[in-house]
N, CA, C and O of each residue as an XYZ file, in Angstrom:
488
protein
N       0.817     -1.197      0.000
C       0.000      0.000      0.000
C       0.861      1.263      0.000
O       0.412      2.320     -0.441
N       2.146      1.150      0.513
C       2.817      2.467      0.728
C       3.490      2.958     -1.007
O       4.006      3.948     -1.527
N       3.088      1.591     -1.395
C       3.918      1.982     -3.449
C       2.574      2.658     -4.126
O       2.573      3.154     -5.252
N       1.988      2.625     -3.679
C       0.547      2.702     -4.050
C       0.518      4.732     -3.544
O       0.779      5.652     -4.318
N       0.273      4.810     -2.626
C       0.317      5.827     -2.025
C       1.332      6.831     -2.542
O       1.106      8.015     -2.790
N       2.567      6.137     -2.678
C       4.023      7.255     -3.478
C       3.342      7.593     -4.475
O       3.059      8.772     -4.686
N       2.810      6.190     -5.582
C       2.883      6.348     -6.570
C       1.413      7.659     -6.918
O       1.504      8.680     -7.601
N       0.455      7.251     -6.337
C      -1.091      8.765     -6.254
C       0.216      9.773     -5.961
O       0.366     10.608     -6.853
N       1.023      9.828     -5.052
C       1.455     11.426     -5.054
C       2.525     12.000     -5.647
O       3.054     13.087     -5.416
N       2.850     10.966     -6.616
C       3.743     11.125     -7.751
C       3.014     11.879     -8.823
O       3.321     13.024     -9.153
N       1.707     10.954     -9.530
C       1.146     11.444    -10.161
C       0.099     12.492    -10.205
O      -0.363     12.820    -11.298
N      -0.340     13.079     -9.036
C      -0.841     14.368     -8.546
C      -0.158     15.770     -8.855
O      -0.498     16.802     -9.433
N       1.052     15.274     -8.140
C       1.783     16.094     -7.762
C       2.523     16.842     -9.508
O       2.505     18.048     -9.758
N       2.991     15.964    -10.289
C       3.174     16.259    -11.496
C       2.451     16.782    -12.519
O       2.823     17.520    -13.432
N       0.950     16.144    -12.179
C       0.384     16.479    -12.829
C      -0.412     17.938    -12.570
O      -0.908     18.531    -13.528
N      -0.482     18.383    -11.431
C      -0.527     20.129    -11.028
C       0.573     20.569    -11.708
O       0.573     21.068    -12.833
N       1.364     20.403    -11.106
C       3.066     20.956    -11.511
C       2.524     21.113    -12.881
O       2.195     22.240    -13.253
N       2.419     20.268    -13.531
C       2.371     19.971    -15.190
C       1.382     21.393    -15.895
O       1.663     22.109    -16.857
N       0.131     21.425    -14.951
C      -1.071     22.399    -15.504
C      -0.752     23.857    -14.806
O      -1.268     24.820    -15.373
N      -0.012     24.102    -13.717
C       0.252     25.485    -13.724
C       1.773     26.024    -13.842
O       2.209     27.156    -13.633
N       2.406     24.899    -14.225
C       4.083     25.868    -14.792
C       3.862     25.451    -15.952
O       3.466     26.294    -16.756
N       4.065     23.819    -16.496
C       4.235     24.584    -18.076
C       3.099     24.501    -19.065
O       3.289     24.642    -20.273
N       1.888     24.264    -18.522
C       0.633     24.663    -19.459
C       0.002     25.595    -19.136
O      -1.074     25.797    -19.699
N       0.484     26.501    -18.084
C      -0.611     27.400    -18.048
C      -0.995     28.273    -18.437
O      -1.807     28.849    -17.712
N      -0.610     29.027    -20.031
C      -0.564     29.288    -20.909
C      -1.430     28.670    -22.187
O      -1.922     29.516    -22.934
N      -1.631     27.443    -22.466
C      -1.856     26.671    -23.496
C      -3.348     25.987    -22.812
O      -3.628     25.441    -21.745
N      -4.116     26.358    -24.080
C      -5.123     25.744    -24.399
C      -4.890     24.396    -24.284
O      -3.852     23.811    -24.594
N      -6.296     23.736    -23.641
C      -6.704     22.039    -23.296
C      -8.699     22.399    -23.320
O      -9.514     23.322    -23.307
N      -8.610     21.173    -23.354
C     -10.032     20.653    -23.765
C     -10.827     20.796    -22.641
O     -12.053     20.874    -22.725
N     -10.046     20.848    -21.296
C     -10.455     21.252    -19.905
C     -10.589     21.883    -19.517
O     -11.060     21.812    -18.381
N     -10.307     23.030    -20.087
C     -10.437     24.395    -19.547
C     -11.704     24.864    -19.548
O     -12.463     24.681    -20.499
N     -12.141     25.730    -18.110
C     -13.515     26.122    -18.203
C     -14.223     27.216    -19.226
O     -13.502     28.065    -19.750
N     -15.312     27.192    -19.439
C     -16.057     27.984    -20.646
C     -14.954     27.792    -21.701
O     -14.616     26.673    -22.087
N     -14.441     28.874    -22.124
C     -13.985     29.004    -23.657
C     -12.872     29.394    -23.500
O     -12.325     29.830    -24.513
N     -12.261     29.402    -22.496
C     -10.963     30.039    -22.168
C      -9.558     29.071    -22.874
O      -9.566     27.892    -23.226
N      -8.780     29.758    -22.898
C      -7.477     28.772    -24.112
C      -6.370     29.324    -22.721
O      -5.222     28.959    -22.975
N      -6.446     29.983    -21.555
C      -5.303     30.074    -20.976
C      -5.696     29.837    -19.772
O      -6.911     29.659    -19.692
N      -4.791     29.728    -18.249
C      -5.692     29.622    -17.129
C      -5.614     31.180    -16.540
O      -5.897     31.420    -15.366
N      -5.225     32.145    -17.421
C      -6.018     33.163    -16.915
C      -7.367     33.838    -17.361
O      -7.996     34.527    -16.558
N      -7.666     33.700    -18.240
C      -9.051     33.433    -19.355
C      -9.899     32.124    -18.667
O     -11.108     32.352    -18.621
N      -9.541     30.942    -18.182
C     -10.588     30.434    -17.097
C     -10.688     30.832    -15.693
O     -11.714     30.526    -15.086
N      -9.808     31.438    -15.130
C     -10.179     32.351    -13.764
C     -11.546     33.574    -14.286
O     -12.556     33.888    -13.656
N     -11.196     33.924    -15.293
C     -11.885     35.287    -15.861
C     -13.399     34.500    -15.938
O     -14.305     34.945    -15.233
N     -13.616     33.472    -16.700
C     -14.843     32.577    -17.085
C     -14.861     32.217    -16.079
O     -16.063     31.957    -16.046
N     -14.333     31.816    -14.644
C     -15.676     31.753    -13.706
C     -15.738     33.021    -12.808
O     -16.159     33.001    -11.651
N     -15.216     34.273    -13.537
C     -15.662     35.452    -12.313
C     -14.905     35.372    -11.293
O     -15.493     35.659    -10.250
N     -13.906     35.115    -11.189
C     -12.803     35.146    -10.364
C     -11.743     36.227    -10.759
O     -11.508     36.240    -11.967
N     -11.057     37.128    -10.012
C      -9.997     38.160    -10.443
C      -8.600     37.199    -10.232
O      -8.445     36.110     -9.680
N      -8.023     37.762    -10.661
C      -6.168     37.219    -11.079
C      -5.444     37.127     -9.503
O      -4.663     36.311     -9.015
N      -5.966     38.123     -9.069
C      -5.830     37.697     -7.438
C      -5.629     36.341     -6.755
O      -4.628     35.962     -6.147
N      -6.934     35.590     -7.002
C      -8.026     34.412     -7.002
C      -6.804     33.520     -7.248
O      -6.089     32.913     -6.451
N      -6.763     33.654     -9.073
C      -5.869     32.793     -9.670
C      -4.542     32.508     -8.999
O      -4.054     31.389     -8.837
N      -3.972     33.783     -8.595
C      -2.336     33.380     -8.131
C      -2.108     32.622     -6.501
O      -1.147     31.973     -6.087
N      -3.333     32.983     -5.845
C      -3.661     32.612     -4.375
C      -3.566     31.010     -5.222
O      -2.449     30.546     -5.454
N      -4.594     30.388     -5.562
C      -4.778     29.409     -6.036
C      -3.646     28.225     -6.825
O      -3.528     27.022     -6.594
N      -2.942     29.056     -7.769
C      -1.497     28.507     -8.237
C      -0.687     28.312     -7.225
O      -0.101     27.232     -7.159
N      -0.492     29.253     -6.278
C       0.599     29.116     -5.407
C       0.316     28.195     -4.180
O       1.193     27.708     -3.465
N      -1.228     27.998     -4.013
C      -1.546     26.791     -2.876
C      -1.274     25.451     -3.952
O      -0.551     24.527     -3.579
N      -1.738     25.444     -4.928
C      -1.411     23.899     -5.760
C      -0.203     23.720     -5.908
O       0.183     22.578     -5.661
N       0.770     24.672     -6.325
C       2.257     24.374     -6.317
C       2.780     23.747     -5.404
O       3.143     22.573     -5.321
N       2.815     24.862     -4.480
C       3.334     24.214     -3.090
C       2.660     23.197     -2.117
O       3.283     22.683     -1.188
N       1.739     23.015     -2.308
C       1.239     21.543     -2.525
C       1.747     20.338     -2.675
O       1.769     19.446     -1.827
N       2.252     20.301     -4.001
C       2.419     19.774     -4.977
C       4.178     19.031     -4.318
O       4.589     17.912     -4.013
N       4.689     20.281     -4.363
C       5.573     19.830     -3.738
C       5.587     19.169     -2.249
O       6.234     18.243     -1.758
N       4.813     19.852     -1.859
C       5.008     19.347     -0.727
C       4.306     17.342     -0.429
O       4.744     16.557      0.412
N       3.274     17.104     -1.356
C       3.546     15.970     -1.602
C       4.427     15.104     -2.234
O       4.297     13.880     -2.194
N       5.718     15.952     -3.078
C       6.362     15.069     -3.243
C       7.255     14.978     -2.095
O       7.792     13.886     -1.907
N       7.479     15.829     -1.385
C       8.638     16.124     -0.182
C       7.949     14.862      0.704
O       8.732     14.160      1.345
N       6.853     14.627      0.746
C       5.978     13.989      1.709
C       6.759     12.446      1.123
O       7.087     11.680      2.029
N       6.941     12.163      0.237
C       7.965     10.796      0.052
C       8.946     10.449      0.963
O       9.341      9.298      1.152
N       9.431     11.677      1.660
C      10.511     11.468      2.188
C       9.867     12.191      3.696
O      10.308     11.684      4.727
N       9.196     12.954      3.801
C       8.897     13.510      5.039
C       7.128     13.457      4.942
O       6.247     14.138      4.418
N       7.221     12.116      5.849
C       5.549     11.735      5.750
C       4.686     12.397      6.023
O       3.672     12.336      5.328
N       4.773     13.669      7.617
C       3.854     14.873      7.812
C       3.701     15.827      7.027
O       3.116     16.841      7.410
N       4.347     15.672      5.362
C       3.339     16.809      4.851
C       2.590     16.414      3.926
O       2.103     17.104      3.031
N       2.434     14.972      4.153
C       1.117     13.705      3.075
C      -0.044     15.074      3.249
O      -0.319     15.970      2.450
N      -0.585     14.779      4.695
C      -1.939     14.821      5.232
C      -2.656     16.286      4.902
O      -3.861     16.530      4.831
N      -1.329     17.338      4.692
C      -1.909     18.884      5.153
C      -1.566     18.645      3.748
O      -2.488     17.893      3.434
N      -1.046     18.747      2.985
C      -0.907     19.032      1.589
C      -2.316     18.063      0.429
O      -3.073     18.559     -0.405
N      -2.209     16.972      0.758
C      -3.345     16.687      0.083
C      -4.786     16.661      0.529
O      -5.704     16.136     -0.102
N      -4.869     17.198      1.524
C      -6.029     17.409      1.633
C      -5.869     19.391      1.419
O      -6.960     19.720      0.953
N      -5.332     20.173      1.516
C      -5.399     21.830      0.457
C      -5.574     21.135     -0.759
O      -6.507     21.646     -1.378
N      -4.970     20.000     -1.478
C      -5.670     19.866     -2.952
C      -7.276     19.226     -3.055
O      -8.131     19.549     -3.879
N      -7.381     18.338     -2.080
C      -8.545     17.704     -2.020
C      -9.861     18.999     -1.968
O     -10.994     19.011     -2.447
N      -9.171     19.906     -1.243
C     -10.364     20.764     -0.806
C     -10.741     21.940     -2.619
O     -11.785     22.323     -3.147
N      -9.389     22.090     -2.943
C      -9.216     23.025     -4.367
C     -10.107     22.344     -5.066
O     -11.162     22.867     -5.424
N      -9.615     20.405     -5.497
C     -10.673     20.148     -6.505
C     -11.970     19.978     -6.057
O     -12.601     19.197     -6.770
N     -12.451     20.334     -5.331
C     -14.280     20.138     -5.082
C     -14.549     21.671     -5.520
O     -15.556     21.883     -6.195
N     -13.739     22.708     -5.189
C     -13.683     24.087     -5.805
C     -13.814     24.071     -7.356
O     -14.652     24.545     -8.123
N     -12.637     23.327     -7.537
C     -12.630     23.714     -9.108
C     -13.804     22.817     -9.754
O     -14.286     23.155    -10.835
N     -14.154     21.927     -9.228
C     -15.975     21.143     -9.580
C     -16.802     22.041     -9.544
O     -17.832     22.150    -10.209
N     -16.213     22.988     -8.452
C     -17.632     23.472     -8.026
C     -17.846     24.574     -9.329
O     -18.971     24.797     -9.777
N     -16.318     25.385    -10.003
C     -16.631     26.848    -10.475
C     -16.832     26.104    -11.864
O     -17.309     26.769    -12.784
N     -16.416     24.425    -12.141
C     -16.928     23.850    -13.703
C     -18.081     23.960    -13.873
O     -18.504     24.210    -15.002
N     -19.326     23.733    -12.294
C     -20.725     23.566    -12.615
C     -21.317     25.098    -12.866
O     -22.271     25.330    -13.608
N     -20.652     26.007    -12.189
C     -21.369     26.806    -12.065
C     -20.964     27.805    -13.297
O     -21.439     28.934    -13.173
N     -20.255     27.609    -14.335
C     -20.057     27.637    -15.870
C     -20.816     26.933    -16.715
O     -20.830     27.163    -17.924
N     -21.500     26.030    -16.156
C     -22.180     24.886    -16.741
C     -21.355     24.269    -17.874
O     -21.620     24.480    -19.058
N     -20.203     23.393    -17.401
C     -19.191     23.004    -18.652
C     -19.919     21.819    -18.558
O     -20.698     21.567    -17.639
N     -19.558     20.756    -19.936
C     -20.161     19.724    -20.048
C     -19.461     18.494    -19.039
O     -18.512     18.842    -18.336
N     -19.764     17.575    -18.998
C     -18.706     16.466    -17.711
C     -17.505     16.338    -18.154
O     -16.705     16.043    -17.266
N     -16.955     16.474    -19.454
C     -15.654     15.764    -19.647
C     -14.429     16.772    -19.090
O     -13.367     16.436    -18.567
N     -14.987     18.253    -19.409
C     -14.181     19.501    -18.374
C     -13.766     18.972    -16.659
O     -12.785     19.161    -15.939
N     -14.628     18.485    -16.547
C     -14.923     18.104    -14.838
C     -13.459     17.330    -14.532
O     -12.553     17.589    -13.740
N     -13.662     16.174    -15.603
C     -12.636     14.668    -15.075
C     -11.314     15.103    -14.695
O     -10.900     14.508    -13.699
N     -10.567     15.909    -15.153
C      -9.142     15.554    -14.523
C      -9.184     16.128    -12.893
O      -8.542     15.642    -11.962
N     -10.205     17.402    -12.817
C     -10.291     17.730    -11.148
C     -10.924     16.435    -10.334
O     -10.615     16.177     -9.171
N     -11.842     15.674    -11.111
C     -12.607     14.504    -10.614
C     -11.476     13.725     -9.909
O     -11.283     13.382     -8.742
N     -10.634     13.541    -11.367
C      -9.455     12.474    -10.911
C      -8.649     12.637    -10.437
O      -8.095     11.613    -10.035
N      -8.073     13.750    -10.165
C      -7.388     14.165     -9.041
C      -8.115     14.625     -7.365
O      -7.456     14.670     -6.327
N      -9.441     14.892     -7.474
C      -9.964     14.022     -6.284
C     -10.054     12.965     -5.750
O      -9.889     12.872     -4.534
N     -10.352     11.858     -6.558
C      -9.858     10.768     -6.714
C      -9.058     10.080     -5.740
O      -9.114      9.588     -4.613
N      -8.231     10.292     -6.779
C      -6.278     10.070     -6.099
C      -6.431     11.103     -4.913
O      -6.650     10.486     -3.871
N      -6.403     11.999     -4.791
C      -6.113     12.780     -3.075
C      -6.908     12.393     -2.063
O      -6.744     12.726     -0.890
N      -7.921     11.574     -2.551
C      -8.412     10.646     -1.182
C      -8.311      9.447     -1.117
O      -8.574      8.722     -0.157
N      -7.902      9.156     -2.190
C      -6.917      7.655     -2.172
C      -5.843      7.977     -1.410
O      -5.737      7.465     -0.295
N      -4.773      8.972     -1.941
C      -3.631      9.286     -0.680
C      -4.119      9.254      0.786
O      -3.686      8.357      1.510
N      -5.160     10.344      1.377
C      -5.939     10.343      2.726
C      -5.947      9.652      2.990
O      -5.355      9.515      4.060
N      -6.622      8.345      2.357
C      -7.501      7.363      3.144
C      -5.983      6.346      3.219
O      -5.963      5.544      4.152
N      -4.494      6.373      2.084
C      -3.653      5.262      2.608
C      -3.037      6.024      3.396
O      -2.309      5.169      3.901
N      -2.698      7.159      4.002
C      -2.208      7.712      4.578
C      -2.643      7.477      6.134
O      -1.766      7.099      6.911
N      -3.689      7.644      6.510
C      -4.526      7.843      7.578
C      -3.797      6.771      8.489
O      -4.199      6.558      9.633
């Protein structure tokens, strides 16, 4: 269970990393309303740039901090659960855009996995 557990916060963790350093710029199929950047989907759900950078900088460091959590197990718990709590957020600002479900899945699946981590963590 503990390869299991690395491995959810391997792929979490990269895969944030992945959507706010080097895509966050570039259009995906996920992005909310019509937006091609993630500052154009902060804008589409009525959120100011403020919002956005508060938000980047809790997923980053996050991010890291679950990978640090490989090696220093107390920052599993506080770090994935700040992401656990972001993606029910970012569900929440997909519905209230009314995007279709397939926008939803990667926050889905990275809920997912961050309570898969929780729950092997616990």
């Amino acid at each position: 269970m503990e390869i299991l557990a690395i491995a959810l916060q391997v792929i979490v963790s990269l895969g944030l990393l992945n959507v706010w350093i080097l895509r966050f710029n570039c259009k995906t199929s996920y992005r909310g309303g019509e937006a091609t950047s993630m500052r154009e989907e902060f804008a589409a759900y009525g959120l100011p740039a403020s919002v956005m950078l508060a938000v980047g900088g809790l997923k980053i460091l996050s991010a890291l901090a679950l990978l640090a959590g490989i090696w220093l197990p107390v920052a599993v718990i506080p770090a994935a659960s700040v992401i656990a709590l972001l993606m029910i957020a970012a569900i929440a600002m997909h519905m209230k855009v009314k995007d279709p479900l397939v926008k939803f899945l990667p926050a889905a699946g990275v809920l997912v996995m961050t309570i898969g981590i929780l729950v092997l963590n616990a």
